[in-house]
N, C-alpha and C positions, 0 to 999 in steps of 0.2 A: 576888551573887545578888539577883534582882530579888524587892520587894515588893509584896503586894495591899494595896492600903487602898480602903473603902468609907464614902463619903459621901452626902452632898444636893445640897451645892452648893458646887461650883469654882471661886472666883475667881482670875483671872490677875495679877497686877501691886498690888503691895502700895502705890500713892499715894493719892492723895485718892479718888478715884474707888474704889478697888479696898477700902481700908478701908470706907468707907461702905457699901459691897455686902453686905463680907461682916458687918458689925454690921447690916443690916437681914435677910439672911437667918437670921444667927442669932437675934436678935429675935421672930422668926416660930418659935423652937422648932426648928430645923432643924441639922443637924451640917453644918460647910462649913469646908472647906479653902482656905487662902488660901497663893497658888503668888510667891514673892517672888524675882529677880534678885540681889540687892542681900542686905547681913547684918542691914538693918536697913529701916524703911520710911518708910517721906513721897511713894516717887518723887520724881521731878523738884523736890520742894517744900523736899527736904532734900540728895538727890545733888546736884542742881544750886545748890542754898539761892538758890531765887527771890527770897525775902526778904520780896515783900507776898503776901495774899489779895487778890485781885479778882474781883467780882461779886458779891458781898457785900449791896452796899447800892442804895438808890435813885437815877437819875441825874438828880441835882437838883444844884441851884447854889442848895441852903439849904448854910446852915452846918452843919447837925448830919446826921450821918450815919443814915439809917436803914434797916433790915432789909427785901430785897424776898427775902428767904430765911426759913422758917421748918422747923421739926421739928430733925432730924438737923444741916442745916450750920449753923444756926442755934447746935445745941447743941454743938457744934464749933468755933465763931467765938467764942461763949462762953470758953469755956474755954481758946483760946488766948491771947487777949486779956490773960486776968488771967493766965496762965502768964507772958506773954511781958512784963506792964505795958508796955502800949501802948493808945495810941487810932487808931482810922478817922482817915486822913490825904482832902484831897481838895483838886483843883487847879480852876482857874478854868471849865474849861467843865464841870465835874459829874460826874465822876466821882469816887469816895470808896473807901479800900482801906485792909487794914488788915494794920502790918507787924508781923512774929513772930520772934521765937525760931526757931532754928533747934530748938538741941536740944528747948525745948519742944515744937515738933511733933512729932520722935520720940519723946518719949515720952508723950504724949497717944494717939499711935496704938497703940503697944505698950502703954498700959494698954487699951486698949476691946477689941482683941483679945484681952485675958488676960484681961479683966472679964466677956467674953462665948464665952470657952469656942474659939473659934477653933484649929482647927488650923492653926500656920502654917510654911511648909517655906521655909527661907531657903537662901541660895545656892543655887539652883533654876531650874531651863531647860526648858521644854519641848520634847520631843524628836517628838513626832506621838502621834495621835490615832484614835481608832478612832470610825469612822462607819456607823451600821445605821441603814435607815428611817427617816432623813432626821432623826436625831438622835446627837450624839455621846455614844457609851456610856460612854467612858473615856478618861484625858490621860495619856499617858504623860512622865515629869518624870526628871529625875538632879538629885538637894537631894545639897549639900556632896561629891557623887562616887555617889551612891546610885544604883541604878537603881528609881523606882517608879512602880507603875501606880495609879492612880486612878478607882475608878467612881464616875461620881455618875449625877443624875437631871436636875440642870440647871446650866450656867455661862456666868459674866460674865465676858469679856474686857477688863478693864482695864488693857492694856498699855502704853496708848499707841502700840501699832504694827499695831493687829490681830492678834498672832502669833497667836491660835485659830484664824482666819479663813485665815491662810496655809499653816499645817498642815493644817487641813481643804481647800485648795484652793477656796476660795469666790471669787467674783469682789470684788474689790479697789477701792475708790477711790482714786487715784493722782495725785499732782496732776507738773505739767510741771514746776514748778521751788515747793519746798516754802521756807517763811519761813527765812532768816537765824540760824543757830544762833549764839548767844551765853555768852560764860563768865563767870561772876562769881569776885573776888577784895575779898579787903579788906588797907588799907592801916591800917598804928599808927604811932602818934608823927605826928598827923596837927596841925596847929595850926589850928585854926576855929574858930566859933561856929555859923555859920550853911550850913545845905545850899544854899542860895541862892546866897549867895554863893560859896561856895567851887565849886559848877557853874560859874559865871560865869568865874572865873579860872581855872579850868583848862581851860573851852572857847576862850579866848581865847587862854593861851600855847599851846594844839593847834592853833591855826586860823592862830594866828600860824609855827606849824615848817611845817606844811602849805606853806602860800603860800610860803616862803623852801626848799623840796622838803629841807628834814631828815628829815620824818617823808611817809609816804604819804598818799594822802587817803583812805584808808579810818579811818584814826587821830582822826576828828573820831565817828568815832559809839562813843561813850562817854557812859557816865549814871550819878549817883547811883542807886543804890537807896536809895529814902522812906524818910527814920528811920531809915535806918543809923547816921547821925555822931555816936557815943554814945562818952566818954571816949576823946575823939583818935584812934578808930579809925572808918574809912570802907570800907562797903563797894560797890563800882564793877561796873557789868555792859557788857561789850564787845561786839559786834558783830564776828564771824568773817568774817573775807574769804575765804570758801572755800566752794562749795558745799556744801548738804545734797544725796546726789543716792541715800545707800542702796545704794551699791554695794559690794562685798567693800573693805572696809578704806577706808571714808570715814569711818565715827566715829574710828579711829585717827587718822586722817592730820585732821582736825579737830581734836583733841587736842592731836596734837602743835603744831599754829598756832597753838592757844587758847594754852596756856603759854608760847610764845615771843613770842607778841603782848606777854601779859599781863610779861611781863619787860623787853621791849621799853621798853613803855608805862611802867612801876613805874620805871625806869632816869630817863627824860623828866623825869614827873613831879619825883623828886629831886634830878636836875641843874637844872630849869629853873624849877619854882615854889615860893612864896617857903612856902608852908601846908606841902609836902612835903619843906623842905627836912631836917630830922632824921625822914623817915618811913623806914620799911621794907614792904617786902612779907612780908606774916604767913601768907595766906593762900589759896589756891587751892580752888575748888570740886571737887570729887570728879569731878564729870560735868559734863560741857558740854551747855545748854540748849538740845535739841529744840523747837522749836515746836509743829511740827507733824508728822504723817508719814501711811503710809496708814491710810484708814480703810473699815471693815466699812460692809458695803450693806445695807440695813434695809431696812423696809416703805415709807418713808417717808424722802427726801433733804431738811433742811433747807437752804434756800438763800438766798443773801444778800438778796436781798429780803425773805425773811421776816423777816430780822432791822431790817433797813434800815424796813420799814412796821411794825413793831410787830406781828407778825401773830399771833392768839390760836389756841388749840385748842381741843377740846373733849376729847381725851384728854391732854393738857400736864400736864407731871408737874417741871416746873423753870420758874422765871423768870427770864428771861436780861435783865440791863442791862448790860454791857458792852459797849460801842462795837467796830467791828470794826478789829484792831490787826494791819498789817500788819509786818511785818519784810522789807526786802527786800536785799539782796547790795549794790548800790549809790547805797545811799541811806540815811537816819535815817527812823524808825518813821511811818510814816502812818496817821492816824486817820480813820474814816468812822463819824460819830453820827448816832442816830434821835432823835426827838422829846424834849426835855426831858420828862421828871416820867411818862416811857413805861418799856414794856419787852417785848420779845417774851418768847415761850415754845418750849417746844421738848416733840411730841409723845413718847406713850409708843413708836410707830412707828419711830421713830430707833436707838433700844437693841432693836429686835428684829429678829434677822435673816429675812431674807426666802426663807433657803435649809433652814435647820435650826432645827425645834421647840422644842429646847431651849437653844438659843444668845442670846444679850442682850451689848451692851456698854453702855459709858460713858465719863466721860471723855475722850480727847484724839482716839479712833479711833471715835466717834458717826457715824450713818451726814450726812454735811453734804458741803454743797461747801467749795472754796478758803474763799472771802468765809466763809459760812456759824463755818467751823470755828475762824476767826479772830478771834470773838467766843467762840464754847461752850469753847472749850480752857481757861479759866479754872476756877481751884480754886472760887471762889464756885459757878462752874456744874457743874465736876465734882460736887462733892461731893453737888449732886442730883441729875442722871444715875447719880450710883454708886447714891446709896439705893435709886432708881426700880426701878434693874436689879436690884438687889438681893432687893427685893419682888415684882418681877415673876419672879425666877429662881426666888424658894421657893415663892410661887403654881405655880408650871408644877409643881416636885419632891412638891409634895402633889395635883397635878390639880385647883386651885379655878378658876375665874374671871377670868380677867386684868382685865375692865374693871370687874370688883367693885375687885380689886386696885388699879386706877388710880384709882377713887374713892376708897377709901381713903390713897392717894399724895398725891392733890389734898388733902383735909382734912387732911391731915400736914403737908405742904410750903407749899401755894400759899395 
């Protein structure tokens, strides 16, 4: 039998983005329901265990890492930080990132929701949505087998896939061929010292099987993940030879590649290099890493140039430093940077939909192009897109002011 529950505010997608929303709507006094896939939350930050935060900090080529984020991600990077004992790591051309705990991040986020009153519905799908006068009334969800219905007054789609936006039948941003999905694993009984090194020799015995055709040549794009190599174990992030393309049964069949890659790979390794020779395969990620996918259409389309010229707003409610990081099917990661010691922004337009009153996103389905998205999809940047939308959702559920509200954001955040 189906239930009614009545709320404020709906958040979709329980990751960076989707926490941050629902802690700034609650924040604001408001009851909000946060709609979660998964039995537990991070998104992509823990299902897939990324491993660093990026966009965090400033993109400089000083040594010391510092904050172009403040309020919310700020107090969030805080607190992973010491959870996780780690420092902001950062490479030669200026970028600075900071790597975490897995579990730490799950339970950072399951305490903020339990510290702030959050109703949160796990193992939860949304099933469609009911749409009056150009706001949606109510989500209807099935959590653990349940059938329930949900009224609120305003929600943030933090999906990563736009699913509000697909339910409700809205026009879609869609790209022709979406970034290179990727799976992380970690390896024990690893013998090293150094992440440097130990990249070095194992891009070299790859590049070495490659040329001699043992291994394929997709088997060279493989990477440390920073600050893994802690007590002999390493953790690796691979590059899928398989399209993302979103069709019926492509995350399966992605899946299935990822783990046979990663066995593949884990096998090489201990046959052939000298660091892996008593190593095993410990580990497999839960979920293979999306990039990218479609994104909601807002007021306002950020696009690669604005990122590329540094371009400011005057409603800007996040600071974006992250270079734009593409992934692509065949080839290793390519970087396109804007001005040292710079940083674009990204307005409050973006997180608001341009079809329904009550609608906002964040996070990875922000209304942006290809280039655009390939920079904002970062936790650094989610996490202020989530707040923004957040504030902006419980402003709309009480009837105040949005560009009060966006002042407000700005003095919080920027």
């Amino acid at each position: 039998m189906e239930t009614m529950h009545h709320t404020d505010v709906v958040v979709l997608g329980g990751g960076s983005a989707g926490v941050a929303a629902a802690v700034a709507a609650a924040r604001k006094g408001l009851r909000v329901a946060l709609i979660e896939r998964n039995a537990y939350l991070g998104g992509k930050a823990t299902a897939a265990e990324v491993g660093t935060v990026c966009g965090l900090y400033r993109f400089s080529k000083n040594e010391q890492s510092e904050y172009i984020v403040n309020g919310f991600a700020k107090e969030f990077a805080d607190t992973l930080q010491a959870r996780s004992n780690t420092e902001p790591l950062h490479v030669s051309e200026g970028v600075h990132y900071l790597p975490y705990n897995i579990d730490a991040f799950k339970n950072i986020c399951l305490e903020l929701v339990n510290e702030n009153k959050i109703e949160v519905y796990f193992d939860a799908v949304l099933e469609h949505v009911t749409v009056q006068q150009h706001k949606i009334q109510s989500v209807h969800i099935i959590a653990a087998g349940n059938p329930i219905t949900i009224h609120a007054k305003a929600l943030v789609d933090c999906s990563g896939d736009s699913v509000i936006s697909q339910a409700a039948n809205l026009p879609l941003i869609r790209s022709e061929s979406y970034q290179a999905a990727a799976q992380v694993f970690t390896m024990q009984g690893v013998s090293a010292q150094s992440e440097f090194r130990l990249g070095m020799i194992m891009m070299k015995a790859l590049r070495s099987a490659i040329d001699a055709d043992l291994l394929g040549d997709f088997y060279d794009r493989v990477y440390i993940v920073q600050g893994s190599l802690k007590n002999n174990e390493v953790t690796l992030k691979i590059g899928i030879p398989l399209a993302v393309t979103y069709a019926p049964g492509n995350l399966q069949e992605l899946r299935t590649v990822a783990h046979s890659f990663v066995k593949n790979l884990a096998a090489f390794l201990i046959q052939h290099v000298e660091a892996f020779k008593h190593a095993s395969l410990k580990h497999i990620a839960p979920e293979v890493g999306i990039r990218t996918g479609q994104r909601s259409t807002g007021k306002y389309l950020l696009m690669e140039e604005d990122v590329l010229s540094c371009k400011k707003f005057d409603t800007a409610i996040a600071n974006g430093t992250w270079p734009i990081e593409i992934w692509e099917q065949n080839r290793r990661v390519r970087m396109k940077y804007f001005a040292l010691d710079d940083h674009y922004q990204v307005p409050a337009d973006c997180l608001q939909s341009n079809t329904l009153d009550n609608l906002f996103f964040a996070g990875r389905n922000i209304s942006a192009t290809d280039g655009a998205i390939a920079s904002a999809r970062v936790m650094g940047i989610c996490l202020q897109t989530g707040y923004a939308a957040g504030c902006l959702a419980a402003a709309t559920a009480k009837d105040l002011s949005l560009m009060d509200t966006i002042r407000q954001i700005q003095n919080e955040q920027l």
